[in-house]
C-alpha positions in Angstrom: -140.3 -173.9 -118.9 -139.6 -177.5 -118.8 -136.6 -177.4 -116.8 -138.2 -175.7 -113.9 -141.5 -177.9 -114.2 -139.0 -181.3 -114.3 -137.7 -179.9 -110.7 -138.8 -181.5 -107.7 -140.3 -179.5 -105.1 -138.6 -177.5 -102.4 -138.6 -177.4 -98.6 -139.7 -174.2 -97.1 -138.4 -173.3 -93.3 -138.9 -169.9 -91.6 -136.0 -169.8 -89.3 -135.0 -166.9 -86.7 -132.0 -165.7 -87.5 -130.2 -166.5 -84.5 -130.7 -169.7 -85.8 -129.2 -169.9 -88.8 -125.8 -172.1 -89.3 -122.8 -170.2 -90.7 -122.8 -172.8 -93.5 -126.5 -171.8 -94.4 -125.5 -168.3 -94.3 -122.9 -169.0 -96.3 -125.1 -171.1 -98.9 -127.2 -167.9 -99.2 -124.5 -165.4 -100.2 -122.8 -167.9 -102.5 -126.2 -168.1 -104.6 -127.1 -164.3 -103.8 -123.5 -163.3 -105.9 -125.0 -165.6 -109.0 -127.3 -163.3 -109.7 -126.6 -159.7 -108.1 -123.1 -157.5 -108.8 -122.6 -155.0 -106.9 -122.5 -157.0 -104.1 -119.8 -158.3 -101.3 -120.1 -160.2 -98.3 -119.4 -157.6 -96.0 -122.7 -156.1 -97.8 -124.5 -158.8 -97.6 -123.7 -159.8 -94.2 -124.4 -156.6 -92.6 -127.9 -156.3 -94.2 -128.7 -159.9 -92.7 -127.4 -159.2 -89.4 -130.4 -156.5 -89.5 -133.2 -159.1 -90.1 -135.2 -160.7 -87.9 -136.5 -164.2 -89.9 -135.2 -166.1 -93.2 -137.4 -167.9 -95.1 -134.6 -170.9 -97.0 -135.8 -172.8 -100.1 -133.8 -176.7 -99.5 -134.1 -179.2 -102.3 -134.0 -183.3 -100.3 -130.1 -182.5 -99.6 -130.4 -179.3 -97.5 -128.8 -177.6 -100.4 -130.1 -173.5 -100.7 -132.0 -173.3 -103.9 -133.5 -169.9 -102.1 -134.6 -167.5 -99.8 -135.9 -164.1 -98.3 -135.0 -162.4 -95.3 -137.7 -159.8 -93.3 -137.4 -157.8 -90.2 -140.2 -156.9 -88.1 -140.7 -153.2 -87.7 -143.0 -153.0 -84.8 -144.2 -148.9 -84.9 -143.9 -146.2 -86.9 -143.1 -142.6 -85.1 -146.0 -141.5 -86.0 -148.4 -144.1 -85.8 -149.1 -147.9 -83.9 -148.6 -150.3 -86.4 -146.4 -153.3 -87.5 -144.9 -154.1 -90.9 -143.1 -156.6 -92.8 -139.5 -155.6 -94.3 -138.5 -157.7 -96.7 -134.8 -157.6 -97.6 -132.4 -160.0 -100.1 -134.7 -162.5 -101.9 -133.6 -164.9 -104.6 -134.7 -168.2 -105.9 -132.5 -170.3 -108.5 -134.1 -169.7 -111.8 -134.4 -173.1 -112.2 -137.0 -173.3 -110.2 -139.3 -170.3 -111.2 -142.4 -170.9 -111.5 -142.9 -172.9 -108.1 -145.3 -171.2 -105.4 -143.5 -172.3 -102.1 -141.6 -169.4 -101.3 -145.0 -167.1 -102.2 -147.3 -169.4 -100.1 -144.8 -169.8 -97.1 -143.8 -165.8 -97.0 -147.8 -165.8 -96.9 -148.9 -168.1 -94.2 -145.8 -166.6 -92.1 -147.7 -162.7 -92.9 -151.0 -164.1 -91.3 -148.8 -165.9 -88.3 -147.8 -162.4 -87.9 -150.9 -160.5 -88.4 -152.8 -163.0 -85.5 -150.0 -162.2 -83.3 -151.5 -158.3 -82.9 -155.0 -158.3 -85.0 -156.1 -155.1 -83.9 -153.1 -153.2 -85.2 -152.5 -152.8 -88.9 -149.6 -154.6 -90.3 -147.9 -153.4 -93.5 -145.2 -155.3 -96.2 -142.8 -152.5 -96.7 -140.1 -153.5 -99.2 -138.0 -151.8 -101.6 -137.7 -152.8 -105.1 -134.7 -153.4 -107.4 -136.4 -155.7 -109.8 -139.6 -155.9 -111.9 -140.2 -159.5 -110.9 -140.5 -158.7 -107.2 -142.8 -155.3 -107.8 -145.5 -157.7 -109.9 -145.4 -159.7 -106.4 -147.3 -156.7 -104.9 -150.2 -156.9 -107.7 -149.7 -160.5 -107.9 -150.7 -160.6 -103.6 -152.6 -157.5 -103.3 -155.5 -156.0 -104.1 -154.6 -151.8 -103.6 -150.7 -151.3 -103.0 -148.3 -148.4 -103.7 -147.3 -146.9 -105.7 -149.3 -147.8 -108.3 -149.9 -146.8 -112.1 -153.9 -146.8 -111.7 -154.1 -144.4 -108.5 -151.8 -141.8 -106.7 -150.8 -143.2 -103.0 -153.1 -141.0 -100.4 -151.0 -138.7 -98.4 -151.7 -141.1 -95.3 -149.6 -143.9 -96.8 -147.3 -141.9 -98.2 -146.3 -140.8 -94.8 -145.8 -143.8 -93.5 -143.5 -144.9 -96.6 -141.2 -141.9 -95.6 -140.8 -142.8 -92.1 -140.1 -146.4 -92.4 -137.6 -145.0 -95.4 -135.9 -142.3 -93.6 -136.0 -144.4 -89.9 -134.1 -147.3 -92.5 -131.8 -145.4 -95.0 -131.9 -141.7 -93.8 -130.6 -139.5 -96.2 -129.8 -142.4 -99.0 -134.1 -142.0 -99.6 -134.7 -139.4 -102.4 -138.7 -138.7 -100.8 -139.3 -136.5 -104.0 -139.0 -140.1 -106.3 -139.9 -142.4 -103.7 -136.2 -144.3 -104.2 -133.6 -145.4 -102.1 -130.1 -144.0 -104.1 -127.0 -145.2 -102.1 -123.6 -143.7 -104.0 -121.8 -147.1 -105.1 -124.4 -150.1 -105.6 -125.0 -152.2 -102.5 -126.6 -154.9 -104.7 -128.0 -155.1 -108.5 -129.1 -157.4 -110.6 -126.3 -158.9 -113.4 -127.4 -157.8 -116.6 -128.8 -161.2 -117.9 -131.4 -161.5 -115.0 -132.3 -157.6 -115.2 -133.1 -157.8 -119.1 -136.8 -157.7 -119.6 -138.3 -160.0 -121.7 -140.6 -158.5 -124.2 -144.2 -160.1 -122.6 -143.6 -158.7 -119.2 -142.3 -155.4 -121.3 -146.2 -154.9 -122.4 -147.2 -154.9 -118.8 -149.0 -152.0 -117.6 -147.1 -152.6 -113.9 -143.5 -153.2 -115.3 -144.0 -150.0 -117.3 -144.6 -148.1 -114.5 -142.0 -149.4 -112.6 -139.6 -148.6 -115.1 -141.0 -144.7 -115.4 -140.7 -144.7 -111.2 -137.3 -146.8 -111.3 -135.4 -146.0 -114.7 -132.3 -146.7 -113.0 -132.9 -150.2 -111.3 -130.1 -151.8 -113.0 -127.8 -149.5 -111.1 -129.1 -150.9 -108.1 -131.8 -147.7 -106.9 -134.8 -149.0 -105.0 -138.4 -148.1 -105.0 -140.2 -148.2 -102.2 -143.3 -149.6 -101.6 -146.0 -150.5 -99.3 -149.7 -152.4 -99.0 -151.5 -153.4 -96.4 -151.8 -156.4 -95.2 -155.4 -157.7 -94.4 -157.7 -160.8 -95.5 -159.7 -157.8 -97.4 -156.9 -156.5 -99.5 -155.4 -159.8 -100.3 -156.5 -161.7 -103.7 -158.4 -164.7 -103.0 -155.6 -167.1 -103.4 -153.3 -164.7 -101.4 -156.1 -164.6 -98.7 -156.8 -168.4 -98.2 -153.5 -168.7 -97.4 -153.1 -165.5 -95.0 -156.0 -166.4 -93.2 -154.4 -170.1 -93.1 -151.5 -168.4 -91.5 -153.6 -166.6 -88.9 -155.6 -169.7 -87.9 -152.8 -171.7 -87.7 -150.9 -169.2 -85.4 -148.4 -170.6 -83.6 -145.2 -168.6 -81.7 -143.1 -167.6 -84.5 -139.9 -169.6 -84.1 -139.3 -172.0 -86.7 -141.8 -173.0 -89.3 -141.6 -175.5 -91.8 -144.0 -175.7 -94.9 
């Protein structure tokens, strides 16, 4: 699109959250509420007081063009591992189509991952959106669920405890979907519409038969693991950038 191509390139920072200014918080929400209803600042607020790390897209101005949040879950109560939660992402649509939020989130994973090597680390998020599940085939080599393979019994046990440990009784385990009563977040209608060439897409078309109801503001869960081996080779050059380049995980700027 040539609006988004004309657009200069962002800043990436990865700042704790202890660290982020009321006014970038602010920032956030204000372009969070552009594109989600459902939504509130009391929602929003609570959900980042519950991450660890935001990831802020800054045009030359320091003005929020987007972001992510994550938390760091550091076991499972069955198992020694770490994972990944990603929570509210957005990036101003015009700029889609620019890597830096991808490549950052990635060289931060692999910062991460060489922080405890031996142990396997996980990206658990939960899905609302088409655009963010094709970020798992986009990444990842095997991930779950998928439309190709059922997700082993193994994984699927560790989906349901970082589900239940996180949302308790608002996770539907039978449908593998986060249902809270009243929407805590969805997209407005003109950003969850579907244009026709993702339609065809084996991937969306699964998420819609595992998600119908997405645009209501239900979540899927989903999980892959991430290693160098199950990353795509783009994905992994920049992972395994992140874990060479380990530093401690403070503030990063990309």
């Amino acid at each position: 699109m040539q609006a988004q191509t004309a657009k200069a390139e962002l800043h990436a920072s990865v700042l704790k959250m202890d660290s982020l200014s009321t006014a970038e918080s602010h920032a956030m929400f204000m372009l969070y509420r552009q594109y989600y209803s459902g939504t509130s600042e009391t929602i929003f607020f609570n959900d980042l007081a519950g991450k660890d790390y935001v990831l802020l897209l800054r045009d030359e101005q320091a003005r929020v063009h987007g972001f992510t949040t994550l938390a760091i879950i550091e076991s499972s109560p069955c198992r020694s591992l770490r994972a990944i939660f990603s929570g509210d992402t957005i990036v101003a649509h015009d700029y889609w189509g620019q890597q830096k939020l991808a490549f950052t989130w990635l060289r931060f994973a692999g910062q991460i991952k060489a922080q405890a090597p031996t142990l396997p680390l996980y990206w658990f998020l939960i899905v609302k959106g088409h655009r963010t599940y094709r970020y798992l085939s986009a990444f990842s080599k095997t991930y779950y669920p998928h439309h190709d393979y059922p997700t082993p019994p193994a994984i699927r046990d560790i989906m349901n405890d970082f589900a239940y440990s996180r949302f308790g009784d608002y996770y539907d385990e039978r449908c593998g979907l986060i249902r809270f009563p009243q929407s805590r977040g969805h997209l407005q209608q003109d950003w969850a519409h579907i244009p026709a060439a993702d339609m065809a897409k084996a991937e969306v078309q699964y998420f819609l038969q595992c998600n119908p109801h997405y645009h209501q503001g239900d979540e899927l869960v989903c999980l892959t693991e991430l290693t160098p081996e199950n990353l795509k080779p783009l994905s992994r050059r920049v992972f395994v950038r992140g874990m060479k380049s380990w530093l401690p995980v403070q503030c990063d700027h990309a």
